[in-house]
C-alpha positions in Angstrom: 20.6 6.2 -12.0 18.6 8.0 -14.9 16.0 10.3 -14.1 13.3 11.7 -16.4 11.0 14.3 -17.0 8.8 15.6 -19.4 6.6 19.0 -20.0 3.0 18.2 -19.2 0.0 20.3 -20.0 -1.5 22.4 -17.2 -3.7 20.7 -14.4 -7.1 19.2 -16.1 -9.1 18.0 -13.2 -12.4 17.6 -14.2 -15.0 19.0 -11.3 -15.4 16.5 -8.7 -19.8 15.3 -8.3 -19.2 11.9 -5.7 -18.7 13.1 -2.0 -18.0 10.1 0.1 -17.5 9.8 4.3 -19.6 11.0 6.5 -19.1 13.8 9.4 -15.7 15.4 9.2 -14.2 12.8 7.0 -16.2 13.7 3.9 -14.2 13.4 0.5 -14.6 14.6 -3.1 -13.6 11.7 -5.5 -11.3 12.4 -8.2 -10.5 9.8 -10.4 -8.6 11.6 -13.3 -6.2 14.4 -11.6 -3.1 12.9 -12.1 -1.5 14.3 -15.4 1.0 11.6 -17.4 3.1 13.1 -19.8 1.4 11.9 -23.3 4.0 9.3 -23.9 3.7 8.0 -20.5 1.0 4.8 -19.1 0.8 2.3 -16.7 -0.9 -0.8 -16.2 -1.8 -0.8 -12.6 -0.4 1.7 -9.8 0.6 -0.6 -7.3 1.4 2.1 -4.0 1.5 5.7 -3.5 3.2 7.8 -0.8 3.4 11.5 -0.1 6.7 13.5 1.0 7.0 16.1 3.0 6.3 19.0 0.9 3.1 17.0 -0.3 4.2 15.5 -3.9 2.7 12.4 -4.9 5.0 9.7 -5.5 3.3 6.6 -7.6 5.1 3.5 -7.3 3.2 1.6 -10.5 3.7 -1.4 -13.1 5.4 0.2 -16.7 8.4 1.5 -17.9 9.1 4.6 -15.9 7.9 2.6 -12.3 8.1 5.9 -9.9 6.5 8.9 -11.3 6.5 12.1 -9.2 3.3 14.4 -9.1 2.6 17.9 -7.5 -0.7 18.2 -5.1 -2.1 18.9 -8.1 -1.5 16.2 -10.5 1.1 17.8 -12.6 3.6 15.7 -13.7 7.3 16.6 -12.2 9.7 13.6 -12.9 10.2 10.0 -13.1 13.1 7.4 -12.4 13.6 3.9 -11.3 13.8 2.4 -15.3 14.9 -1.0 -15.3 15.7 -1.9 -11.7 12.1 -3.4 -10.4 11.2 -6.9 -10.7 7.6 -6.0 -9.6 6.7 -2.9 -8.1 4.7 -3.1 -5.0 4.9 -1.1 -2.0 6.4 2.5 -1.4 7.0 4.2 1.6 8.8 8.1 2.5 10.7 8.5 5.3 10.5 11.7 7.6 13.7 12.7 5.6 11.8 12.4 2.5 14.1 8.9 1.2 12.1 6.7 -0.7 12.0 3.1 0.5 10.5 0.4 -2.0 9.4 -3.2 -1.6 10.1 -5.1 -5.0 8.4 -7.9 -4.1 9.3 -10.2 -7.4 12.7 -9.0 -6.6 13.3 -10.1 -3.3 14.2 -6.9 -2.4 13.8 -3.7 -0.1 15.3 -0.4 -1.3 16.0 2.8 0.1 16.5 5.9 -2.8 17.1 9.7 -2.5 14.1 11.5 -3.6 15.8 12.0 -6.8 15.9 8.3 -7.4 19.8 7.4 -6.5 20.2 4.3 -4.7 20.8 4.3 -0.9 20.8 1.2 1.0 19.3 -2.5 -0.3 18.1 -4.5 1.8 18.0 -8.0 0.5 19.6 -10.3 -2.6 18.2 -9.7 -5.7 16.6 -12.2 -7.4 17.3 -15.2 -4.3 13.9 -15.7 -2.0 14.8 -17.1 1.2 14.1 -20.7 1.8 10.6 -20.8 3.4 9.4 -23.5 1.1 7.3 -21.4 -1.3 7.1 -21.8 -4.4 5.1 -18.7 -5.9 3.2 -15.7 -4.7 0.5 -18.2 -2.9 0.9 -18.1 0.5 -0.4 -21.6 0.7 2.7 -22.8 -0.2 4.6 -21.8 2.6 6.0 -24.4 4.8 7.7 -22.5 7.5 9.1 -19.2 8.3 12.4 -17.8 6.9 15.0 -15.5 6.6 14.2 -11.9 4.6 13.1 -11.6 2.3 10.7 -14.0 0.2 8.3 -11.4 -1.7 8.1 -8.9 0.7 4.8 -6.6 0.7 5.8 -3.1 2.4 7.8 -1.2 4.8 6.9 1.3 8.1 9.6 3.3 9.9 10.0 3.7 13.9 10.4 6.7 15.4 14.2 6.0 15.5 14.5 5.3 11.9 14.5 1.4 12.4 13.1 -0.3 9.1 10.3 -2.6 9.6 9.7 -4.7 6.6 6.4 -6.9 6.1 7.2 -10.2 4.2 4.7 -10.9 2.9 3.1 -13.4 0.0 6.4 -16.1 0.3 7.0 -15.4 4.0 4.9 -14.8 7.1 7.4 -12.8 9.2 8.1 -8.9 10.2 11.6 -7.7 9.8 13.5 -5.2 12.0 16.1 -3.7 10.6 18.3 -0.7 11.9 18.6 2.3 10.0 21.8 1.3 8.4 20.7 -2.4 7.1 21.5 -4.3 9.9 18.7 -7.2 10.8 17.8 -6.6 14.6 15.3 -9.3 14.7 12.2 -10.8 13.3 9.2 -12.6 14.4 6.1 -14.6 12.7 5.3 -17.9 11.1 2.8 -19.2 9.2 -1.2 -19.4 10.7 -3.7 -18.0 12.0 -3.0 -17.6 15.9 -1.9 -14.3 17.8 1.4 -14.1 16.7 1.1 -16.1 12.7 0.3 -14.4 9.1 -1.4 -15.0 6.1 0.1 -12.5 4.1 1.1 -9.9 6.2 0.8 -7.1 4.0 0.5 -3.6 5.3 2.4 -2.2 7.8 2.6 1.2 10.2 4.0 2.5 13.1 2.1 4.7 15.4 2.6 7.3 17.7 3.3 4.9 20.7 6.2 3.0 18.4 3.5 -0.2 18.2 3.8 -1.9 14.9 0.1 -2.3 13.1 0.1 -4.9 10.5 -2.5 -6.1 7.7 -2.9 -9.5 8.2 -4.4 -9.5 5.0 -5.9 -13.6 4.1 -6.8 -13.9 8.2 -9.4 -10.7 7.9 -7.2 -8.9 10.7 -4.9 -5.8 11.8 -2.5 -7.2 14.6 -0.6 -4.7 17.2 2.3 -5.6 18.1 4.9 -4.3 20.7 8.0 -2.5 19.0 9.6 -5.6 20.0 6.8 -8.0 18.4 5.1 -8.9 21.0 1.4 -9.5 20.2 -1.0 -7.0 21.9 -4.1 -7.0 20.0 -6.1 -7.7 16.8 -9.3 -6.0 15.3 -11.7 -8.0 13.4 -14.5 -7.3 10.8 -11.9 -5.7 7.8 -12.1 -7.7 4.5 -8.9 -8.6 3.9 -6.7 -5.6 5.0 -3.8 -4.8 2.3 -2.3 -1.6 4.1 -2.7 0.7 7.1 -1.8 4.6 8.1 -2.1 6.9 10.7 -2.5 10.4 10.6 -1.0 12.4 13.3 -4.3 12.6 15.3 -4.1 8.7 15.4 -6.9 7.8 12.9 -5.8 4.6 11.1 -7.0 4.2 7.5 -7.1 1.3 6.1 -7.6 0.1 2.3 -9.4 -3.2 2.2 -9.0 -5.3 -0.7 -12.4 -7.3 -0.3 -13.6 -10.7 -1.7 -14.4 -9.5 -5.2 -11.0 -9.5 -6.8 -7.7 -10.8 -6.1 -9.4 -14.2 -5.4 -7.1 -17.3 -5.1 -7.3 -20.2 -7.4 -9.6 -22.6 -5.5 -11.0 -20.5 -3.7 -15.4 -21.1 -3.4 -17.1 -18.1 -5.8 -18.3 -15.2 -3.9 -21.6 -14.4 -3.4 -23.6 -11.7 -4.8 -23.6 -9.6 -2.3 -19.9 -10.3 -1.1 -18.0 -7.0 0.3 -16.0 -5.7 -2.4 -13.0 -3.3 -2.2 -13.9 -0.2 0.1 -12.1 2.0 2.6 -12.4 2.6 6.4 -11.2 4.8 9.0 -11.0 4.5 12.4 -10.3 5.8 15.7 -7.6 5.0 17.8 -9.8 2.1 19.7 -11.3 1.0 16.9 -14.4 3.0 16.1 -15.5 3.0 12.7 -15.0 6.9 11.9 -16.4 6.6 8.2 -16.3 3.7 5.1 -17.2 3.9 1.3 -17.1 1.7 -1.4 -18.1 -1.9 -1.2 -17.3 -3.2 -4.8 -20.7 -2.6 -6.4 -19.4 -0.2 -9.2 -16.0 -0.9 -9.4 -15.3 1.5 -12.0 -17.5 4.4 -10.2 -15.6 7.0 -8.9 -15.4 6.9 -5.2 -15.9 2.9 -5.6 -13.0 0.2 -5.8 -12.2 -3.0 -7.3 -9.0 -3.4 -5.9 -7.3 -1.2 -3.3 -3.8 -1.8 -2.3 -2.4 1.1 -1.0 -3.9 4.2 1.0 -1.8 7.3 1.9 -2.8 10.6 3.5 -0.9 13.9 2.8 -0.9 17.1 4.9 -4.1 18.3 4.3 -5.8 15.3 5.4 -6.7 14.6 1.4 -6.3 10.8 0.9 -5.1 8.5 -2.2 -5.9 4.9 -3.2 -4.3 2.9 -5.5 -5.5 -0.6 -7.0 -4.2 -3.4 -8.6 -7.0 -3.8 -11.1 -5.3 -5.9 -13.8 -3.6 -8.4 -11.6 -6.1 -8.8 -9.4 -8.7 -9.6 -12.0 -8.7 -6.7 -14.4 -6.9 -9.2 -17.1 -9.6 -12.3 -16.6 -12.4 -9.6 -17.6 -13.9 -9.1 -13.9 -13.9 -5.6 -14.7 -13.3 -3.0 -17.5 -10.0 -2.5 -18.5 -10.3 0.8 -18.4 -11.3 1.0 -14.4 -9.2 3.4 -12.3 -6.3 2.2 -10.3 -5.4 5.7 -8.5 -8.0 8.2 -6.8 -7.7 10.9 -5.1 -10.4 12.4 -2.2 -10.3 15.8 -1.6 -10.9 16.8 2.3 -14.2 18.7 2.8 -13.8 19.0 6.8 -10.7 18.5 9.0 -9.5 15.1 9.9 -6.2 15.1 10.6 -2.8 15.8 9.4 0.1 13.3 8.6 2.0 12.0 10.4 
């Protein structure tokens, strides 16, 4: 595999104005830190992980899909050219290997940090049979096999990959660190143990699986060996989930403004657009901004898809503004799809 990089110019980060949180989990919004090489662009940043020394990796839509950032925002290196159908979610392993869900692709890999090509999980190119026909969940008319567009990927404690498959499929995957299926479990619905899209996924300090239920409005717990403890309520349409080592779970909520199905009844006015929330480890609402109203405002969302906390407790958002409405004209072209809020107290570290 290639690898790139190019000489950036030094960090331009304008001064951050919009605090958002509340208590200890007060953030300054940054919309433009991240520096691209001039040559450089992406349509829409799909996901967004940290490693272990706190470089931002940006899993996105263009040429050069992962693009490596310092803290910062300075540009370090990219790879990945031509081997993603569709980029879509990005997790970083404890070891600091880079494990991506191409979800057009059918497909779950696991690279070095330097981009070479570790495990694949998955035939390229060949959903399983489920009897979907696109992205649209709707169409599914039964569980299946991996992988049929899967969403994202969490790691056990043990190094066991879980996988979240996600818009053809309505099952979690268990694999063992070397590739090997354990088991899955789902189907399609909305009881305990169904999905409608299941598309986040994280592990917590107990080994529980946490997973977005994203079209059912819920974040199911499950047993390491899926068996259906719990699920919270009131989150609009959860697209992914993290815990910092404290055990706060943030979540990114996509809302009801964008990423609307065809068919689907027109919002109201006053709908709950994109936002994010964090809680406590039994559910407490910890702090929550956004909402939709100013999509394009910094420290406001259109579409969030993926959340990620690094060391410091600062946190980053991507969105999928183009695909999730951005191209029909719901909102300027030019709205951000990655932010970054800067810590002003102390709420945790990653885990």
């Amino acid at each position: 595999m290639n690898t790139s990089s190019a000489k950036t110019s030094p960090t331009r980060v304008s001064s951050p104005s919009v605090v958002v949180g509340t208590g200890t989990f007060r953030y300054q919004a940054l919309t433009n830190w991240v520096q691209r090489p001039p040559e450089y662009s992406w349509t829409e940043v799909s996901a967004v992980a940290v490693d272990s020394r706190d470089q931002v990796y940006v899993f996105n839509r263009s040429d050069h899909p992962v693009m490596v950032f310092d803290r910062d925002g300075r540009f370090l290196h990219a790879w990945g050219e031509g081997l993603f159908s569709r980029a879509h979610g990005i997790t970083i392993g404890p070891d600091d290997s880079v494990y991506l869900a191409d979800d057009a692709g059918h497909t779950v890999r696991k690279f070095s940090p330097e981009g070479r090509l570790l495990l694949t999980l998955g035939t390229p190119g060949q959903p399983s049979a489920t009897g979907a026909t696109s992205v649209d969940f709707r169409t599914i008319r039964h569980a299946g096999p991996p992988f049929n567009y899967p969403t994202n990927v969490a790691l056990s404690p043990e190094g066991d990959i879980y996988v979240a498959d996600g818009y053809g499929n309505a099952r979690i995957h268990r694999f063992a660190p070397d590739g090997r299926l354990r088991f899955s479990w789902g189907s399609p619905g909305t009881g305990p143990g169904q999905f409608r899209i299941p598309h986040g996924i994280a592990v917590d300090g107990r080994g529980r699986v946490w997973v977005a239920d994203r079209e059912n409005d819920r974040i199911k717990i499950f047993t390491d060996a899926g068996e259906f403890v719990d699920a919270w309520t009131g989150i609009a349409r959860p697209c992914q989930v993290q815990f910092d080592a404290s055990g706060h779970l943030y979540v990114a909520e996509l809302g009801y403004r964008s990423g609307i199905w065809p068919g689907t009844p027109a919002v109201a006015p006053d709908a709950t657009g994109g936002r994010v929330s964090i809680f406590d480890s039994a559910g407490g609402l910890l702090a929550r901004w956004g909402g939709g109203q100013q999509p394009t405002a910094p420290g406001d969302f259109f579409a969030p898809h993926d959340i990620r906390v690094d060391s410091r407790g600062d946190i980053y958002v991507s969105e999928v503004v183009m695909s999730a409405g951005g191209n029909r004209g719901l909102v300027s072209p030019d709205c951000h799809t990655l932010q970054k809020f800067v810590l002003e107290g102390e709420a945790g570290t990653l885990t």
